[in-house]
N, CA, C and O atoms as a Tinker XYZ file with bonds, in Angstrom:
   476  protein
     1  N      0.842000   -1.198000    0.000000    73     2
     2  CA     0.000000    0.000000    0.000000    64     1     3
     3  C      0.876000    1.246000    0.000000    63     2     4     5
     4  O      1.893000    1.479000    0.653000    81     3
     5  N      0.135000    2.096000   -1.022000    73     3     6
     6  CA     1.499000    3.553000   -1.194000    64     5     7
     7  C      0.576000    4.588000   -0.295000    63     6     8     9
     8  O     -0.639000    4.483000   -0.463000    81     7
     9  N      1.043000    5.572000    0.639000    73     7    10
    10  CA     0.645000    6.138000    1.265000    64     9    11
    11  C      1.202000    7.532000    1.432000    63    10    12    13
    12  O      2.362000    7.837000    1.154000    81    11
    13  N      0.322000    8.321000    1.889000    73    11    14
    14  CA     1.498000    9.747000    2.294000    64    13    15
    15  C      0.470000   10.395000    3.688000    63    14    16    17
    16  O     -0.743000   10.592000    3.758000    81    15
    17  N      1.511000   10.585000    4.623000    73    15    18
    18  CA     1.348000   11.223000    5.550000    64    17    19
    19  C      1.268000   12.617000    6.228000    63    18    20    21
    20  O      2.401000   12.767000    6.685000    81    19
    21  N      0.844000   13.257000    6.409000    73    19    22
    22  CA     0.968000   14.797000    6.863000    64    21    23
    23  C      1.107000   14.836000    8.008000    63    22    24    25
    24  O      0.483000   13.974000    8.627000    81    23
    25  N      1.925000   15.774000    8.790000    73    23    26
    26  CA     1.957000   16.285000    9.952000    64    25    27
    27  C      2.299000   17.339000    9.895000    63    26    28    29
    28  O      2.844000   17.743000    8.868000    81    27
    29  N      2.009000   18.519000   11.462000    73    27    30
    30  CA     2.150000   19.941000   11.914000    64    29    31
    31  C      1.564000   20.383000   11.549000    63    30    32    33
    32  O      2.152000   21.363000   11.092000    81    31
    33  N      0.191000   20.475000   11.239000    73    31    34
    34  CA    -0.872000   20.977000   11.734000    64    33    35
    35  C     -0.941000   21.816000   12.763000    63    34    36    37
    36  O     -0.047000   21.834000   13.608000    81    35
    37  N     -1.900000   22.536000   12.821000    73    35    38
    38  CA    -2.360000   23.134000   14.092000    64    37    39
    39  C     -2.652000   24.492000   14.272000    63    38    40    41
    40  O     -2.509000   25.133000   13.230000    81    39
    41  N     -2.984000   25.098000   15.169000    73    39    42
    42  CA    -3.328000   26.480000   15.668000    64    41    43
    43  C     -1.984000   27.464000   15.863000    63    42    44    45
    44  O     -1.170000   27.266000   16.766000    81    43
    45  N     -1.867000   28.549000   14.893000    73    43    46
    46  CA    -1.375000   29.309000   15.271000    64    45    47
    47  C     -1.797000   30.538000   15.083000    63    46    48    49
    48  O     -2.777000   30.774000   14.376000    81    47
    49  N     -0.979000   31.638000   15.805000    73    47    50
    50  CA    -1.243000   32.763000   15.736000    64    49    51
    51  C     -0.962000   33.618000   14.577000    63    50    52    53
    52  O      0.027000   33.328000   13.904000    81    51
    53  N     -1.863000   34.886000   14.152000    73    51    54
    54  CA    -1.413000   35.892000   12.393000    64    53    55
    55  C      0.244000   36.445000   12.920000    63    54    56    57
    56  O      0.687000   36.979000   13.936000    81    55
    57  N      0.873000   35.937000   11.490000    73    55    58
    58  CA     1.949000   36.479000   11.997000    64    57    59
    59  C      2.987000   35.421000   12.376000    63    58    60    61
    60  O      4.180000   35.726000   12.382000    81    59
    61  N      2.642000   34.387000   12.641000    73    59    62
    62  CA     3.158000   32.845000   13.251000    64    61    63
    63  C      3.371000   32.349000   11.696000    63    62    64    65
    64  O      2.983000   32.628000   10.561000    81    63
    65  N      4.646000   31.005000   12.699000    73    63    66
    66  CA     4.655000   30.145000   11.368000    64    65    67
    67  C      4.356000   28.865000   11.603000    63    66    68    69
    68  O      3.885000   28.509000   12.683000    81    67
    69  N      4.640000   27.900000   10.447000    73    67    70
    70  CA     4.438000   26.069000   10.733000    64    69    71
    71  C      5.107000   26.008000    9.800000    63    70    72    73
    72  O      5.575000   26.777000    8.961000    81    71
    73  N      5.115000   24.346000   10.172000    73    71    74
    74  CA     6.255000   23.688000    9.554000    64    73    75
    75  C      5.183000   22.360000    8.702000    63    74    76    77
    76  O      4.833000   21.567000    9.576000    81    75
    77  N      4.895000   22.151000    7.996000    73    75    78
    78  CA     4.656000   20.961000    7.661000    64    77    79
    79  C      5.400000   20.031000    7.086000    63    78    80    81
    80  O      6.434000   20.321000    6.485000    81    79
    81  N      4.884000   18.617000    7.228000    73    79    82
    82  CA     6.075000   17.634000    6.889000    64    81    83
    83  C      5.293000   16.373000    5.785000    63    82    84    85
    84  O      4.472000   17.161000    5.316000    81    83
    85  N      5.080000   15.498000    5.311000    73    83    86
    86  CA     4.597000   14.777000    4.307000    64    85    87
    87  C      5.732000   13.506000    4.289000    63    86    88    89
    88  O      6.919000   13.777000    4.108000    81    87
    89  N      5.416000   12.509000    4.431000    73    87    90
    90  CA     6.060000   11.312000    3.709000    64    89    91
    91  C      5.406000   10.432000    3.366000    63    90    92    93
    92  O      4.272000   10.137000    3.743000    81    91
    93  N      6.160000    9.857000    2.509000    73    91    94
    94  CA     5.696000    9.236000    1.340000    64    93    95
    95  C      6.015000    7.887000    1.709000    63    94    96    97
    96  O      7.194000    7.718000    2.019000    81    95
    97  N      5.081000    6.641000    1.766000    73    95    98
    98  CA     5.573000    5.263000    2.049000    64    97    99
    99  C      5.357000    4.338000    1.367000    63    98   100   101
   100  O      4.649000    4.775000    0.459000    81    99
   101  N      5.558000    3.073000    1.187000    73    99   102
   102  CA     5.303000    1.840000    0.541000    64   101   103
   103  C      6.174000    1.318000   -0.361000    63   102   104   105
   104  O      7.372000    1.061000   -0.248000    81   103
   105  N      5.046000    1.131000   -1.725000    73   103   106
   106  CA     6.006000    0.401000   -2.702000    64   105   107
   107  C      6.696000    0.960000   -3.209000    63   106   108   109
   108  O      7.437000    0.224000   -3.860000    81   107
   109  N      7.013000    2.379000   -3.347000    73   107   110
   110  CA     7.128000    2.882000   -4.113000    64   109   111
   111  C      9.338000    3.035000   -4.858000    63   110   112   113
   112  O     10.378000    3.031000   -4.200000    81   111
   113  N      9.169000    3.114000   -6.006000    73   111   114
   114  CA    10.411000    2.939000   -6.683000    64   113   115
   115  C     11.024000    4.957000   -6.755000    63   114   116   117
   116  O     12.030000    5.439000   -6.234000    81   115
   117  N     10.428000    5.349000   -7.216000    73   115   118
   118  CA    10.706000    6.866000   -7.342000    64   117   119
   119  C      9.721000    7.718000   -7.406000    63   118   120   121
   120  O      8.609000    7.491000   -7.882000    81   119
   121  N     10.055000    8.594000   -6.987000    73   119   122
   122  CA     8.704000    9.916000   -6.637000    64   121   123
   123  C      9.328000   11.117000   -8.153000    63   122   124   125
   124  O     10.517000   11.226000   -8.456000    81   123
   125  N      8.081000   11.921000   -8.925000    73   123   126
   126  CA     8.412000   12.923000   -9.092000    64   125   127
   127  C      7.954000   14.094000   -8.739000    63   126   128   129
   128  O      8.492000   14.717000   -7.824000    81   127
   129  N      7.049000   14.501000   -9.310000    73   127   130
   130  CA     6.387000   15.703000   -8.171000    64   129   131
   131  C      5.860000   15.559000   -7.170000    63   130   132   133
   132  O      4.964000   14.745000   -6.942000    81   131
   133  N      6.573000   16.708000   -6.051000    73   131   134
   134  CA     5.687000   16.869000   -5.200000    64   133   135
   135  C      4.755000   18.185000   -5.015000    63   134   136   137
   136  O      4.826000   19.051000   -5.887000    81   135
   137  N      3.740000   18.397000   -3.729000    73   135   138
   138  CA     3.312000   19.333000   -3.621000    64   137   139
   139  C      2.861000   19.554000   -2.183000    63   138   140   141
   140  O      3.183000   18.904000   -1.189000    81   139
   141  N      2.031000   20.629000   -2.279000    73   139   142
   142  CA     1.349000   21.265000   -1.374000    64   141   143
   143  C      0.003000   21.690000   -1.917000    63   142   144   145
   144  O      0.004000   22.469000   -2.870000    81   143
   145  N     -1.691000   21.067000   -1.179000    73   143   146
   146  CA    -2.586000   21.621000   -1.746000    64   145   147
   147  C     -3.269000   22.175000   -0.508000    63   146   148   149
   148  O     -2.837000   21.907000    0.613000    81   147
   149  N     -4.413000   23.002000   -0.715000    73   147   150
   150  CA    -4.998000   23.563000    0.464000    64   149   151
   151  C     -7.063000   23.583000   -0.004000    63   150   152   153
   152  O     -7.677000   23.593000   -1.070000    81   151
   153  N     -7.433000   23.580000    1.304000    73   151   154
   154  CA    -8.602000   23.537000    0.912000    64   153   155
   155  C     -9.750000   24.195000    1.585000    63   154   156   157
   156  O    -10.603000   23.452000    2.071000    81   155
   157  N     -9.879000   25.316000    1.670000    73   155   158
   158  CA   -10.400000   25.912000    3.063000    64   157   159
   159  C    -12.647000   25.891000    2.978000    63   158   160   161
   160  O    -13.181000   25.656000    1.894000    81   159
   161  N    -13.318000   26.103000    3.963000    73   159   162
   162  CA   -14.150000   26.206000    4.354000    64   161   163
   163  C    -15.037000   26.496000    2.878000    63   162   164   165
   164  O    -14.429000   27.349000    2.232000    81   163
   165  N    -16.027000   26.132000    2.315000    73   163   166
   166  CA   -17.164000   26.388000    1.337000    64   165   167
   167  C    -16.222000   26.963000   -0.132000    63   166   168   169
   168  O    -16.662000   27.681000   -1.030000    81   167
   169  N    -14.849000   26.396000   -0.015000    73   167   170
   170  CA   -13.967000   26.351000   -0.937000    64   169   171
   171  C    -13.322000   25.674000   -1.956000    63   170   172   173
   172  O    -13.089000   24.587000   -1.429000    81   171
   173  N    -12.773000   25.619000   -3.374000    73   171   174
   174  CA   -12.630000   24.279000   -3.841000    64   173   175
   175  C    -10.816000   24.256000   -3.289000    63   174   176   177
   176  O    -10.391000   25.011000   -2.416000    81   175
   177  N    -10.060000   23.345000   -3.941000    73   175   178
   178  CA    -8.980000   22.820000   -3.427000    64   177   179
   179  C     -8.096000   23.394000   -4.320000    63   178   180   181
   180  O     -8.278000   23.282000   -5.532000    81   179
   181  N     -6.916000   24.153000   -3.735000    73   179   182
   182  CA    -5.900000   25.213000   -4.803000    64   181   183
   183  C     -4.777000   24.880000   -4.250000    63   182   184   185
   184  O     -4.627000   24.853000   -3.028000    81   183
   185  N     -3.581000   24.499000   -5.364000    73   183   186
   186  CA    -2.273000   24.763000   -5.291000    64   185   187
   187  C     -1.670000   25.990000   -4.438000    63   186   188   189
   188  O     -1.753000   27.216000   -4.511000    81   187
   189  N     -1.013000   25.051000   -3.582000    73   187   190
   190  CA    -0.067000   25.987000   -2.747000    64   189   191
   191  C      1.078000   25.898000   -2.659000    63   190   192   193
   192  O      1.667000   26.698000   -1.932000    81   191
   193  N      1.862000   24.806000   -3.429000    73   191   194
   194  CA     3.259000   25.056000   -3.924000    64   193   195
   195  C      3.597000   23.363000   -4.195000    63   194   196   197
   196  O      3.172000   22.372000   -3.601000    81   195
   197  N      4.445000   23.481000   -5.228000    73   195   198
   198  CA     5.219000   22.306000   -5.929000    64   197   199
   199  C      6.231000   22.077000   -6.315000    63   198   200   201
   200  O      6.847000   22.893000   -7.001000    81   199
   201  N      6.669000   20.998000   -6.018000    73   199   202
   202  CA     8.461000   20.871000   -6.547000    64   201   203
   203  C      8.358000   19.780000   -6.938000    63   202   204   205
   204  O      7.586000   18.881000   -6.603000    81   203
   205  N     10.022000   19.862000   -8.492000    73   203   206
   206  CA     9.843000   18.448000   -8.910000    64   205   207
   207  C     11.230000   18.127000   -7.993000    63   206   208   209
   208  O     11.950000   18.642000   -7.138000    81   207
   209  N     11.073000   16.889000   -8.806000    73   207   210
   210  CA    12.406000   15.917000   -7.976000    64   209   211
   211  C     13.772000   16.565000   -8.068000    63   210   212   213
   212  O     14.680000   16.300000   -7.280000    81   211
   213  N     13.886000   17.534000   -9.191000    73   211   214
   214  CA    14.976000   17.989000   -9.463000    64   213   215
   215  C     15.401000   19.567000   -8.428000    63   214   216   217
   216  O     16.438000   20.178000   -8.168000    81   215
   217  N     13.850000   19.725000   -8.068000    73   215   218
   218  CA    13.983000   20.428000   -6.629000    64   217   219
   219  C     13.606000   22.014000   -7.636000    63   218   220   221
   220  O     14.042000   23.062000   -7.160000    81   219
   221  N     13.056000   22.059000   -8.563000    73   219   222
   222  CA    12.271000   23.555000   -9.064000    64   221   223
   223  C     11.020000   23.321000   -8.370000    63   222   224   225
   224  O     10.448000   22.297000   -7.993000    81   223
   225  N     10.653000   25.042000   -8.281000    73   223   226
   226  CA     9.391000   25.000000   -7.348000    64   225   227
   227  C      8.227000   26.419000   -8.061000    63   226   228   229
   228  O      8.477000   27.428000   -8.721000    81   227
   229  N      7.123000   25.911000   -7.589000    73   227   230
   230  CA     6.471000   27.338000   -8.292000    64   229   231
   231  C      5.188000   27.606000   -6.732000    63   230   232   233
   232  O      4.755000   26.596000   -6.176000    81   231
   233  N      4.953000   28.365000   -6.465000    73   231   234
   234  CA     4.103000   28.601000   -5.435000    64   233   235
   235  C      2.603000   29.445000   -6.224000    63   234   236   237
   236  O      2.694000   30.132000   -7.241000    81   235
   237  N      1.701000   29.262000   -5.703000    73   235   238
   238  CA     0.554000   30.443000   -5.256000    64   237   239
   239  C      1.124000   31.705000   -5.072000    63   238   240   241
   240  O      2.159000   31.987000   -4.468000    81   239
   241  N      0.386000   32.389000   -5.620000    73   239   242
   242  CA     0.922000   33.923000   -5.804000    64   241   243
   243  C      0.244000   34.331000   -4.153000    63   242   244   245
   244  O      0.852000   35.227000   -3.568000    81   243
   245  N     -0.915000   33.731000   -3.451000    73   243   246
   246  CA    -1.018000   33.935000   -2.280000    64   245   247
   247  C     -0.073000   33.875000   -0.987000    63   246   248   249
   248  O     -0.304000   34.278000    0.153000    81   247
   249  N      1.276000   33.130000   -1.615000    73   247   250
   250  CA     1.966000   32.383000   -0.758000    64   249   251
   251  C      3.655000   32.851000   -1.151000    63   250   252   253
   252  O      4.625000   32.793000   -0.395000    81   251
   253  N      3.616000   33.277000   -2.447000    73   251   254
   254  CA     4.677000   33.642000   -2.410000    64   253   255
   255  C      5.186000   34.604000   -1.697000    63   254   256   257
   256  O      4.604000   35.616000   -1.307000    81   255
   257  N      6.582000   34.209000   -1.472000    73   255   258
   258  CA     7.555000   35.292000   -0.486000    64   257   259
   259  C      7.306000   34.920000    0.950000    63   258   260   261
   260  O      8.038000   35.383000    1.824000    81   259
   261  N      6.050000   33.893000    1.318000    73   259   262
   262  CA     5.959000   33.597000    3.169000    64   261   263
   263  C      6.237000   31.892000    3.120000    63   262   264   265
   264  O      6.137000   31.156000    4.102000    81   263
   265  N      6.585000   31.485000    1.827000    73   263   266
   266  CA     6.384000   29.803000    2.232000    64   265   267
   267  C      7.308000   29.478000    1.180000    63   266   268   269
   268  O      7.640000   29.816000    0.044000    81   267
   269  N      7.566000   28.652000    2.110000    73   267   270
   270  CA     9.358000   27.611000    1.034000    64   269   271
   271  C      9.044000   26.324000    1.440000    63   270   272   273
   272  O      9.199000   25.844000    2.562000    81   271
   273  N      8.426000   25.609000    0.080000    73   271   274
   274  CA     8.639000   23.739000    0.113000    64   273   275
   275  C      9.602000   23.384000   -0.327000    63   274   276   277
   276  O     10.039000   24.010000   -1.293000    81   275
   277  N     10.329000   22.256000    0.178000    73   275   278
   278  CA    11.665000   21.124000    0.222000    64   277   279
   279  C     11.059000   20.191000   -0.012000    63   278   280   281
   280  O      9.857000   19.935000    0.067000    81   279
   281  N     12.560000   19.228000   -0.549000    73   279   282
   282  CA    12.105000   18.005000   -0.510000    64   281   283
   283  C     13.488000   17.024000   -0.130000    63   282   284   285
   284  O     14.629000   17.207000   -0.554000    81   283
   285  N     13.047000   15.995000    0.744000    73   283   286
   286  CA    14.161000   15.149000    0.931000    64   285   287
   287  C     14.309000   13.787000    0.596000    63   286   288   289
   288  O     14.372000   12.794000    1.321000    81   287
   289  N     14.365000   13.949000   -0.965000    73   287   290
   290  CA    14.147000   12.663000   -1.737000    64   289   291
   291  C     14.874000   11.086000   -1.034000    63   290   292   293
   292  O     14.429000    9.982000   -1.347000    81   291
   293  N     15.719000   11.228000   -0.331000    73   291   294
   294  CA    16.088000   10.103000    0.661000    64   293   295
   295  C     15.459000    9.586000    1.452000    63   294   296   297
   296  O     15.670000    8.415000    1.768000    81   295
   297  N     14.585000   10.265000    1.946000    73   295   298
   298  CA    13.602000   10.219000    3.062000    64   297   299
   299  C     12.010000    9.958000    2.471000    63   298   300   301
   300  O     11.125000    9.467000    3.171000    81   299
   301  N     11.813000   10.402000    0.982000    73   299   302
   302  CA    10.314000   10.503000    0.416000    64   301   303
   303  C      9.947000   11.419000    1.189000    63   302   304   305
   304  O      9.333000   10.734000    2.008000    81   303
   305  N      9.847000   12.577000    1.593000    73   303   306
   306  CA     9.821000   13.409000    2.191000    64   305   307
   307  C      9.472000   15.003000    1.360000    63   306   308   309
   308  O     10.172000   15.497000    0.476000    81   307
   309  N      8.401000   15.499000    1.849000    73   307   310
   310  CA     8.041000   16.846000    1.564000    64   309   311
   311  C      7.645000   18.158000    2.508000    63   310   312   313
   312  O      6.562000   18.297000    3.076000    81   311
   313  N      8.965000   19.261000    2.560000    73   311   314
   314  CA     7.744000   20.360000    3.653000    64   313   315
   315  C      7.879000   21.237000    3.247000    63   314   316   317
   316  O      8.717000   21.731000    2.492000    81   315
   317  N      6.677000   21.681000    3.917000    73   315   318
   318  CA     5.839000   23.209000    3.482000    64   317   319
   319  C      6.147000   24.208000    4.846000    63   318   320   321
   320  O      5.653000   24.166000    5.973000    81   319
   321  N      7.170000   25.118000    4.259000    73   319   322
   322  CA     7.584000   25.792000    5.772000    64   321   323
   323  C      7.162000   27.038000    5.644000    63   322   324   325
   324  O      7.865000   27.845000    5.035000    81   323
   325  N      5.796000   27.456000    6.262000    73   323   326
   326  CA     5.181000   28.616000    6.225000    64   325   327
   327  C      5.262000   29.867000    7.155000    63   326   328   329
   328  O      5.462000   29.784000    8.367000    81   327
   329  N      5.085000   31.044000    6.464000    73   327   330
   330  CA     5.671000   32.313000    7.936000    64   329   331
   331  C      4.966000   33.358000    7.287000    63   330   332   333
   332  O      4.563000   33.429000    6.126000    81   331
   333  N      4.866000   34.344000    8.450000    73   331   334
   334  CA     3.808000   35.881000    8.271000    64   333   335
   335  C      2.314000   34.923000    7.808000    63   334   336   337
   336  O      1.906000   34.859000    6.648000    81   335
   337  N      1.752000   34.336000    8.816000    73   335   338
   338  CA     0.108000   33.716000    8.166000    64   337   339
   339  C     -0.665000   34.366000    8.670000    63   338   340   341
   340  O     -0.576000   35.018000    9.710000    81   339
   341  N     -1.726000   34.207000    7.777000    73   339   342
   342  CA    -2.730000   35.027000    7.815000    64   341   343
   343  C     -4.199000   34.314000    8.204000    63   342   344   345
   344  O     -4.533000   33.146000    8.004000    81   343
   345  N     -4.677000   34.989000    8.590000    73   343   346
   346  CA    -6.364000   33.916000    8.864000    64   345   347
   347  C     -6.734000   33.606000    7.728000    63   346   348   349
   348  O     -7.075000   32.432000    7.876000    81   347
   349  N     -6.956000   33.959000    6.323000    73   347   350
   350  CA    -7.338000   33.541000    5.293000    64   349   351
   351  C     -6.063000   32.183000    4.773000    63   350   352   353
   352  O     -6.291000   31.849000    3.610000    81   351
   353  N     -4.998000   31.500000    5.321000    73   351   354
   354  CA    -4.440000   30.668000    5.284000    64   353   355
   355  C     -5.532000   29.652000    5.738000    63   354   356   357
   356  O     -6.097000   29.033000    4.837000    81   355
   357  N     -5.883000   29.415000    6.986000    73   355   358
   358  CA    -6.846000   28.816000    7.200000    64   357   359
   359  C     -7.182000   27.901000    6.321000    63   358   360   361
   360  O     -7.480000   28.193000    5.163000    81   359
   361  N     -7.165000   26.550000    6.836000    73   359   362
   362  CA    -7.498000   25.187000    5.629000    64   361   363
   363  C     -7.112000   24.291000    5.971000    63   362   364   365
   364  O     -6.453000   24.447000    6.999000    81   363
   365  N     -7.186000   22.958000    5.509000    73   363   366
   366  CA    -6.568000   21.604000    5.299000    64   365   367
   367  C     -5.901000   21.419000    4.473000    63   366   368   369
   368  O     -6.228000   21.124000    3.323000    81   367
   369  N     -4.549000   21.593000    5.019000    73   367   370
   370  CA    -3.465000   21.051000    3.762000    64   369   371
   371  C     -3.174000   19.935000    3.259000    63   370   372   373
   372  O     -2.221000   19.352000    3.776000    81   371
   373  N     -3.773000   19.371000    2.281000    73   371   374
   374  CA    -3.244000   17.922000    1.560000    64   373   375
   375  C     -1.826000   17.448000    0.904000    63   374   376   377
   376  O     -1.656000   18.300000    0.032000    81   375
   377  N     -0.961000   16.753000    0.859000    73   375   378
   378  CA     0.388000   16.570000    0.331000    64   377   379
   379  C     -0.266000   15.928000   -1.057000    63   378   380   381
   380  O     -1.496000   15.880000   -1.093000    81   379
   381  N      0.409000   15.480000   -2.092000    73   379   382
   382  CA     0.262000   14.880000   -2.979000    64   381   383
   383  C      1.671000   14.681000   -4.019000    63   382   384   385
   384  O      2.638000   15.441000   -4.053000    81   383
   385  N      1.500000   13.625000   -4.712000    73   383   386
   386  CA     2.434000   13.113000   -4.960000    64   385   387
   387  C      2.453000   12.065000   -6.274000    63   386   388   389
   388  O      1.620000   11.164000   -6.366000    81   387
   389  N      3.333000   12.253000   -7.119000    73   387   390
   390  CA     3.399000   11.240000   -8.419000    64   389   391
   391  C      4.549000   10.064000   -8.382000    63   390   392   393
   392  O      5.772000   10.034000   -8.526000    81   391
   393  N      3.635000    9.228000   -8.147000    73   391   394
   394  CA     5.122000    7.879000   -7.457000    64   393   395
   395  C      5.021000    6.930000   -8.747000    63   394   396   397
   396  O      3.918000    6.774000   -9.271000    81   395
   397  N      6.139000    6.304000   -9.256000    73   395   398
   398  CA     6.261000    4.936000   -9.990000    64   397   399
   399  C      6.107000    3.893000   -8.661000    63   398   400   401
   400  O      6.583000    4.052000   -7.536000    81   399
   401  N      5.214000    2.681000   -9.212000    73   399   402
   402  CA     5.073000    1.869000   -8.516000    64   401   403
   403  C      5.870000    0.876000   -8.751000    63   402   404   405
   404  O      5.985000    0.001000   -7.893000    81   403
   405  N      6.548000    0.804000   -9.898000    73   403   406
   406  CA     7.015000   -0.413000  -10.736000    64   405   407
   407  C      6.323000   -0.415000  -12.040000    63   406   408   409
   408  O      6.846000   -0.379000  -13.153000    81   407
   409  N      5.267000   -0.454000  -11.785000    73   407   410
   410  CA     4.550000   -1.042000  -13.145000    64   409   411
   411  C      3.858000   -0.109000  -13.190000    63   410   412   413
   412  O      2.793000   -0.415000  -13.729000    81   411
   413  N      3.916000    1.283000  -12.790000    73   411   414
   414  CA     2.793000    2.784000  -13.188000    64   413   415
   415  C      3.469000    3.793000  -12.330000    63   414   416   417
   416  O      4.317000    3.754000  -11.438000    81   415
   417  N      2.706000    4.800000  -12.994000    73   415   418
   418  CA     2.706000    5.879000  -12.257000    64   417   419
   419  C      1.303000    6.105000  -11.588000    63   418   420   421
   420  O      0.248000    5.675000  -12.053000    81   419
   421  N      1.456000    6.962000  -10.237000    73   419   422
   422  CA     0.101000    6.751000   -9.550000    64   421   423
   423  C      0.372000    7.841000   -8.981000    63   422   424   425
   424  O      1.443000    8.240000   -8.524000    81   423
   425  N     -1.202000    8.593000   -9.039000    73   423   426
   426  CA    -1.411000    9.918000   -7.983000    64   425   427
   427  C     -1.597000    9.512000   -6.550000    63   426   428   429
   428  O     -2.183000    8.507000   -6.149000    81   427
   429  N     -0.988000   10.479000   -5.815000    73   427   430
   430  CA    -1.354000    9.785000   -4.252000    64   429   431
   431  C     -1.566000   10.831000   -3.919000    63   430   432   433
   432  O     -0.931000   11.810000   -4.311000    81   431
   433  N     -3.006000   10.872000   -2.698000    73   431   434
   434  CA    -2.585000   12.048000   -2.038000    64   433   435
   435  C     -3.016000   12.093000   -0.192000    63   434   436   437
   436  O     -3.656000   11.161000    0.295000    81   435
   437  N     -2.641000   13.077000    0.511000    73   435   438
   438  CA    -2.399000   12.316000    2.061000    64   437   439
   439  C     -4.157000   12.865000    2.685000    63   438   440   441
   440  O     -4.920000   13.617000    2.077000    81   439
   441  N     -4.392000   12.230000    3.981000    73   439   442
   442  CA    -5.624000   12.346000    4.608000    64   441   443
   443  C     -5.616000   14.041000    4.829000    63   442   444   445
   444  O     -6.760000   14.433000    5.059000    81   443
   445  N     -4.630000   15.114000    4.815000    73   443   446
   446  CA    -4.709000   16.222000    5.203000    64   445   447
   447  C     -4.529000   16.603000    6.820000    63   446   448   449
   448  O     -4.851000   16.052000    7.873000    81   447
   449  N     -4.006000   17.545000    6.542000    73   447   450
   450  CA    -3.487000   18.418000    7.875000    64   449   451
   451  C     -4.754000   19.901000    8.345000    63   450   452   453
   452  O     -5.233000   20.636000    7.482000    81   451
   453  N     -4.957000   19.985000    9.335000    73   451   454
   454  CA    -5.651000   21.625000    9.831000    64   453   455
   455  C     -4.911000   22.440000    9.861000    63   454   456   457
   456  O     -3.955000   21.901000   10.418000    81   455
   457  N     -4.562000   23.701000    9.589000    73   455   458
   458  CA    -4.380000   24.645000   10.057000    64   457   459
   459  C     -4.841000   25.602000    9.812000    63   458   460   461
   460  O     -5.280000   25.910000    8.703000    81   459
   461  N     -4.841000   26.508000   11.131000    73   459   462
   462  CA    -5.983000   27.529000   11.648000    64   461   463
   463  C     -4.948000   28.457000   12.197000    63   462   464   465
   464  O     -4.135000   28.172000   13.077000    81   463
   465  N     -5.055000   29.449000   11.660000    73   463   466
   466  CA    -4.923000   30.557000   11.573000    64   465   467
   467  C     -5.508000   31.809000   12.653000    63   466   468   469
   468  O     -6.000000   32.774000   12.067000    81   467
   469  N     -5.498000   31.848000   13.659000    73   467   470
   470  CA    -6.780000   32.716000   14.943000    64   469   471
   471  C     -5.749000   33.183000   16.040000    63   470   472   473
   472  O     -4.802000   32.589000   16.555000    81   471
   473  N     -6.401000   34.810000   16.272000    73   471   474
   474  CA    -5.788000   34.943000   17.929000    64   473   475
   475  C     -7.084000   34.258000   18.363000    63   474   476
   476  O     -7.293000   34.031000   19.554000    81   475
């Protein structure tokens, strides 16, 4: 089973940052893109930043200049290191991911993270 995980979530304050983290598990032979998606309240689901394996990245123009995603292809590993947030950040961040299984390529993407944005 190919899987991806999210963590760091959570409540912070405008102005605060987080760290999110994503890994990637199972069968998998090689990853190429990764990402960052977000999905907030009576909203549809928007790109919030992506990198390929070769480590180029393009962000949300909402996000540019407060958020830098990595990746630690040793690890299957993706984070989203966010700063200066705003309450309209506010959402569930999903990881997602394009893995060879061996015999395909397959979209994956993780159960999602909260973060909330509030004094």
């Amino acid at each position: 089973q190919v899987q991806l995980v999210e963590s760091g979530g959570g409540l912070v304050q405008p102005g605060g940052s987080l760290r999110l983290s994503c890994v990637a598990s199972g069968n998998i032979v090689s990853i190429n893109d990764m990402g960052w998606y977000r999905q907030a309240p009576g909203k549809e689901r928007e790109l919030v930043a992506r990198i390929t394996s070769g480590g180029s990245t393009n962000y949300a123009d909402s996000v540019k200049g407060r958020s830098t995603i990595s990746r630690d292809n040793s690890k299957n590993t993706v984070y989203l290191q966010m700063n200066s947030l705003k309450p309209e950040d506010t959402a569930v961040y999903y990881c997602n991911a394009n893995a060879w299984v061996g015999f395909r390529w397959l979209e994956i993407w993780g159960q999602g993270t909260l973060v909330t944005v509030s004094s």
